[in-house]
C-alpha positions in Angstrom: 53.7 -17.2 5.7 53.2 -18.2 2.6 50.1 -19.9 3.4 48.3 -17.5 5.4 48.8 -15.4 2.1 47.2 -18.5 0.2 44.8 -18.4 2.9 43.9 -14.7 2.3 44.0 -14.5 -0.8 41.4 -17.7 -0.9 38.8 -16.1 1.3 38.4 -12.8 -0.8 38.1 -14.8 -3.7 35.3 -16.8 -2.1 34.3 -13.4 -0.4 33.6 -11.7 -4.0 32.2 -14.6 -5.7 29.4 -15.2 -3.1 28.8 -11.1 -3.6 29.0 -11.3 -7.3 26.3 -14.4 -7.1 24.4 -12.3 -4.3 24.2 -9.5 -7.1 23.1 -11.5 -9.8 20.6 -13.4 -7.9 18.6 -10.0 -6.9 18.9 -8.4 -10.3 17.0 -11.2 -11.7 14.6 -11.2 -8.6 13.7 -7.3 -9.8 13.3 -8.2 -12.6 10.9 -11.3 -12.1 8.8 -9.0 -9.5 8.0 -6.3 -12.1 5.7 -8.9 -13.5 4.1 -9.2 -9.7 3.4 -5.1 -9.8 1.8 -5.5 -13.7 0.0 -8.4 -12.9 -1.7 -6.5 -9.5 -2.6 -2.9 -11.5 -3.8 -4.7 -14.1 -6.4 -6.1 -11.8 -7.5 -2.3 -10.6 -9.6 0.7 -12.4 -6.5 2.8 -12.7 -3.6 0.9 -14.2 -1.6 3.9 -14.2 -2.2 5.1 -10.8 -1.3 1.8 -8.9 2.0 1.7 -11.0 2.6 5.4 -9.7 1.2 4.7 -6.4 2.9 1.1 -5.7 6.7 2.9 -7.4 6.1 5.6 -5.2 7.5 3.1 -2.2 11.4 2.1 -2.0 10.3 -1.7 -1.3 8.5 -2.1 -4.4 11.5 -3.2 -6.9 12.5 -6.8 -6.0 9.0 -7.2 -3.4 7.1 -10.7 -3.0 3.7 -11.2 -3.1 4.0 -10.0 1.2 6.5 -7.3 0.8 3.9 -5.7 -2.2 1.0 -6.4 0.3 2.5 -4.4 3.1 3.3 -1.9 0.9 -0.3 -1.6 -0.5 -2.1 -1.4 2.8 0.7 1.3 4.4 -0.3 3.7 1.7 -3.9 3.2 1.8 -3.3 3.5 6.0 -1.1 6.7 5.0 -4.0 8.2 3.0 -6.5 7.4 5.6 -5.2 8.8 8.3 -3.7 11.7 6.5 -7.4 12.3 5.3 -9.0 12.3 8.6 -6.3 14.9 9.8 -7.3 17.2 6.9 -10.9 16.0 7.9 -10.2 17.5 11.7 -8.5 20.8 10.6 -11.9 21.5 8.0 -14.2 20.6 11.3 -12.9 23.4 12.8 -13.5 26.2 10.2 -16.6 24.8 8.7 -20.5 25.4 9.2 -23.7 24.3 8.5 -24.6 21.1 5.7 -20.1 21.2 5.0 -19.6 20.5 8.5 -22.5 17.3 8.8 -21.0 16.4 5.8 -17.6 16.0 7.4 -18.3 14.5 10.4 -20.2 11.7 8.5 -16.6 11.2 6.9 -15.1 11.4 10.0 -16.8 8.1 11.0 -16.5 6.4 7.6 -12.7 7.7 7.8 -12.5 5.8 11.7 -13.9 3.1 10.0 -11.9 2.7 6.7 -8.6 2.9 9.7 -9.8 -0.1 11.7 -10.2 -1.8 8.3 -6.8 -1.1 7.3 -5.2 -1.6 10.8 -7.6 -5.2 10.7 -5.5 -5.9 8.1 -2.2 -5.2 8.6 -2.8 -7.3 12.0 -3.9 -10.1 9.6 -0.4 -9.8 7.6 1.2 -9.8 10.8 0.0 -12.9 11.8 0.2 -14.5 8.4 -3.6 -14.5 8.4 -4.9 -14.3 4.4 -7.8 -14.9 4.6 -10.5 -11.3 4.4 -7.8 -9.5 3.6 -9.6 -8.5 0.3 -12.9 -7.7 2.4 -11.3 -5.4 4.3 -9.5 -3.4 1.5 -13.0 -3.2 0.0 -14.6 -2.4 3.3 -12.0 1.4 3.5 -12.6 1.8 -0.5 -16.6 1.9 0.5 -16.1 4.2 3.0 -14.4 6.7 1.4 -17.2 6.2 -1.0 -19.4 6.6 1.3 -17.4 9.8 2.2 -18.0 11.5 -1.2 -21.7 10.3 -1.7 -22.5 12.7 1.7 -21.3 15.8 -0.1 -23.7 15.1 -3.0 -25.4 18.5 -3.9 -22.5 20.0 -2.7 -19.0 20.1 -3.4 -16.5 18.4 -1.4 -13.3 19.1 -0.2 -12.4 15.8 0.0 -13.0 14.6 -3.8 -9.6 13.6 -4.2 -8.3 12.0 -1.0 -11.8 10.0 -1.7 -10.8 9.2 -4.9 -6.8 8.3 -3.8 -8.1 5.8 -0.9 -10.4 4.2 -3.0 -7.9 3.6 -5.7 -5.4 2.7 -3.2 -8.2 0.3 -1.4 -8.4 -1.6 -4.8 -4.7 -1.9 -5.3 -4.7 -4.1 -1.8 -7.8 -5.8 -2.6 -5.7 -7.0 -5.8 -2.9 -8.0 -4.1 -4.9 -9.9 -1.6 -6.0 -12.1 -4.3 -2.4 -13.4 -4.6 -2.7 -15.0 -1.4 -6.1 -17.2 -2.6 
């Protein structure tokens, strides 16, 4: 009896040490890997939207270099095809130059998808290589997007603005796979 108590009483030991370790071995990871997010916005135009936008995800604290890549291209994929949704429901109550305007960014919008969705296939299958080419490829579009409204104002000023931001803060991270 008495060893089975020794016995017990050994394994919750070793139980709670590996967990203490197992705790003090992530804390430090976070802490390393706020470096990773600084050193990605500080590549960008807007410093303190990628902080805001790359915080705004759960998996950011603590992520790797592939974690902070998923996370990059699911927002910009979240903002694209959120945008072309708002896109589809302003098709249907608009007229004349407004709606040409949107069906151009309808297209740039199907395009600046398949870029992202290029991409995240890419990560998938650990292939690194474009990845930055293709984040640039859906920032141009949305670009692209805002440039047909010129002369008149568009409704989609800051979804542009948000993907191309967003576009830039996975073209940054790409470059911490070269």
């Amino acid at each position: 009896m008495a060893t089975s108590y020794a016995l017990l009483l050994f394994c919750n030991l070793a139980f709670f040490a590996v967990l203490l370790a197992s705790i003090v071995a992530q804390s430090s990871y976070v802490t390393a890997d706020s470096g990773l997010v600084d050193r990605v916005c500080t590549q960008t135009s807007n410093y303190k939207f990628c902080i805001s936008a790359l915080n705004s995800d759960p998996r950011t604290p603590g992520a790797d270099q592939f974690t902070l890549a998923y996370v990059a291209f699911g927002l910009a994929y979240r903002k694209a095809s959120s945008t072309q949704g708002q896109i589809t429901s302003l098709l249907s109550n608009s007229t004349g130059p407004v709606h040409q305007h949107l069906k151009q960014c309808q297209g740039y919008y199907a395009t600046a998808i398949v870029k992202i969705r290029e991409a995240l296939a890419n990560l998938d299958s650990e292939t690194y290589d474009g990845l930055d080419g293709l984040a640039t490829k859906a920032g141009d579009r949305a670009v692209d997007c805002e440039s047909a409204f010129e002369g008149t104002k568009s409704p989609l000023t800051d979804s542009n603005k948000d993907l191309k931001g967003l576009s830039e803060i996975c073209a940054a991270v790409a470059h911490l796979f070269s």
